[in-house]
C-alpha positions in Angstrom: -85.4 -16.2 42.8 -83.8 -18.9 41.3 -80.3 -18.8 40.4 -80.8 -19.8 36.3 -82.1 -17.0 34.7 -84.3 -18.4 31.6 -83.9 -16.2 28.3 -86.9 -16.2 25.9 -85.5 -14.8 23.2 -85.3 -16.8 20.2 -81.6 -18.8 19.5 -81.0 -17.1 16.5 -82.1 -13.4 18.0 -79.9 -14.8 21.0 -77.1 -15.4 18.7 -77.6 -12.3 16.5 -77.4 -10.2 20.6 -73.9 -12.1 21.4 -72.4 -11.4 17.9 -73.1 -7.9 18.0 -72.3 -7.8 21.9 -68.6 -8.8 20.9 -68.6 -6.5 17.5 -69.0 -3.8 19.9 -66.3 -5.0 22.5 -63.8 -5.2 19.7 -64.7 -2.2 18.2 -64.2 -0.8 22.0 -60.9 -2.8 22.3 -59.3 -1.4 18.9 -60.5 2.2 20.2 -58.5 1.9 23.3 -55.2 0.5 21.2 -55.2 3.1 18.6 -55.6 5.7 22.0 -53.2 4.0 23.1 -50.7 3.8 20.5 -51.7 8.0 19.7 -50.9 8.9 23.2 -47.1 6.5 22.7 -46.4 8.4 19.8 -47.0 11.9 20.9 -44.9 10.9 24.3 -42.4 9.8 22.0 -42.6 12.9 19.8 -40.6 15.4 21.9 -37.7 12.3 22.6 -38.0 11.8 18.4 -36.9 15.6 17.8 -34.5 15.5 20.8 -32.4 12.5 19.4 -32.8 14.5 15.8 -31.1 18.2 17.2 -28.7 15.9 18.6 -27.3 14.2 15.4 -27.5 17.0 13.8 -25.6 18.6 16.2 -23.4 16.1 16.6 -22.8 16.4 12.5 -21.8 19.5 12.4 -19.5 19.1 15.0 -17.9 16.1 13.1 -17.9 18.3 9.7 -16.2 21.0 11.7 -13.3 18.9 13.2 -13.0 17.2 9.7 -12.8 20.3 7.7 -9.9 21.5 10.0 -8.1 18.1 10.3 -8.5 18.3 6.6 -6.0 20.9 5.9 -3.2 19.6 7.9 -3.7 16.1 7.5 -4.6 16.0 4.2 -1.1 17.4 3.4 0.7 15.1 5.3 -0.8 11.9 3.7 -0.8 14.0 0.8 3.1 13.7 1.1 3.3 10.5 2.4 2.0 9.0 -0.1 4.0 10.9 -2.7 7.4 9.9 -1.1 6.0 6.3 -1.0 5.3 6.3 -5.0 8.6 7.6 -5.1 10.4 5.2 -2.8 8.1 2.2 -5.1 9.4 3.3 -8.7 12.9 3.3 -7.2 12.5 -0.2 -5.7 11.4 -1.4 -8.8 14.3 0.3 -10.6 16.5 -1.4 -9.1 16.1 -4.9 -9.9 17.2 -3.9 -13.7 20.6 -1.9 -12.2 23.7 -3.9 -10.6 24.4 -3.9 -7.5 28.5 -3.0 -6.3 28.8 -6.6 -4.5 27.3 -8.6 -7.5 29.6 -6.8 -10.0 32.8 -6.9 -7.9 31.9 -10.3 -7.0 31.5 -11.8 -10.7 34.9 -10.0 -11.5 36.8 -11.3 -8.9 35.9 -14.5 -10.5 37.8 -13.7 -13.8 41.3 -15.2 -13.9 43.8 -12.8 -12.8 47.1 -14.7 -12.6 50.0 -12.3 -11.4 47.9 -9.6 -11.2 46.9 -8.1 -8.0 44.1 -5.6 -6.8 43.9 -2.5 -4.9 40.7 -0.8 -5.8 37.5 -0.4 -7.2 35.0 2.3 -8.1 31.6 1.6 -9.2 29.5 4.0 -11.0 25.5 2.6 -11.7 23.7 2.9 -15.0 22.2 6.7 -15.2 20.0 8.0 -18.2 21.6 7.5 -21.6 24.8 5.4 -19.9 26.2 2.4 -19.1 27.4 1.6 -16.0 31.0 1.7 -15.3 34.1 0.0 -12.7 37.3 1.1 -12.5 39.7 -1.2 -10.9 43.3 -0.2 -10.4 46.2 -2.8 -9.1 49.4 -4.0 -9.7 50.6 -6.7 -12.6 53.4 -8.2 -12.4 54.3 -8.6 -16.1 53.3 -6.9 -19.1 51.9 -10.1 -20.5 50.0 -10.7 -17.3 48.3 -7.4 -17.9 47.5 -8.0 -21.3 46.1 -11.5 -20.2 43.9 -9.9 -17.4 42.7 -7.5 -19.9 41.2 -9.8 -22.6 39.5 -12.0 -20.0 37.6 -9.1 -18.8 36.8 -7.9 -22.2 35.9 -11.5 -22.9 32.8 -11.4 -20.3 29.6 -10.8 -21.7 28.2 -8.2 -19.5 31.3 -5.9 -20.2 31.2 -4.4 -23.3 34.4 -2.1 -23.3 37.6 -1.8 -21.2 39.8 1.0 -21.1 43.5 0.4 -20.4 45.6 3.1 -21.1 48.7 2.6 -23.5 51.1 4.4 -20.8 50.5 1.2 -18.6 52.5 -1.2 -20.8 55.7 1.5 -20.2 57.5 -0.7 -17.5 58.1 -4.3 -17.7 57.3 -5.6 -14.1 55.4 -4.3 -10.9 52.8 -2.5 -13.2 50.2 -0.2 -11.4 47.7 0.0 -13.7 43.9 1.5 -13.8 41.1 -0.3 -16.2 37.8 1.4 -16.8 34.8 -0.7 -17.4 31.9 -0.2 -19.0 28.2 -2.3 -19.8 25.6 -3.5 -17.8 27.6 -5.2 -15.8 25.0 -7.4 -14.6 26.7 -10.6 -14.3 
């Protein structure tokens, strides 16, 4: 026999043969894919609902540690935070209140000739009040006193001083004790 095998069939009939001859192979092909892909997916079915018990496992665990981390911590930041509100609304008070240097600083800068000092006391500015320095010292004249007094009363963040009368009673080495009282913010 001869190795070319002659086909009588018509071109077209020939044709018609080979089209449906691959029709059927890839009706054959996507028959195997989908088995394929069916038989993947139930495999994968029983790894699917593992993985899913375990999150939700794994959630409840998580909602459990959270609910009893909750209580404890929540109170702590819970305070935290409070004292930190606190500790801000102070802070920011106290750019509007004078500090002790600032004030005994800007009164040491008032002229003070013969008069010498040997304390201060500095109360802040509370609710309703002004804040307020004593200063107590020794003058050495009454007219030195006097002098000492109306320069402080001249500054403008003083709005009263508070000398008492008893101090003018002896005429040299004077101890005397003068209350201030404004903002005092130089």
């Amino acid at each position: 026999m001869l190795p070319e095998l002659t086909n009588l069939l018509p071109s077209e009939r020939a044709r018609g043969l080979r089209q449906l001859y691959f029709f059927r192979l890839a009706t054959v092909g996507m028959l195997v894919l989908s088995g394929a892909a069916i038989i993947h997916g139930v495999l994968l079915l029983p790894s699917f609902l593992y993985a899913k018990q375990q999150v939700k496992e794994k959630e409840t665990i998580l909602a459990s540690l959270t609910a009893t981390l909750a209580g404890s911590e929540e109170r702590q930041v819970s305070a935290r935070v409070n004292k930190l509100t606190q500790d801000a609304t102070y802070l920011a008070r106290l750019k509007d209140r004078p500090a002790a240097s600032t004030v005994v600083a800007a009164f040491l800068e008032v002229p003070r000739t013969g008069v010498r000092m040997t304390g201060f006391t500095f109360t802040g500015p509370e609710e309703g009040k002004e804040a307020r320095m004593t200063v107590s010292g020794i003058a050495a004249s009454r007219e030195s006193l006097r002098r000492f007094e109306q320069a402080l009363s001249a500054e403008p963040y003083v709005t009263s001083t508070d000398l008492p009368i008893s101090a003018y009673a002896k005429e040299s080495d004077i101890d005397f004790t003068i209350t201030l009282s404004g903002t005092l913010l130089p």
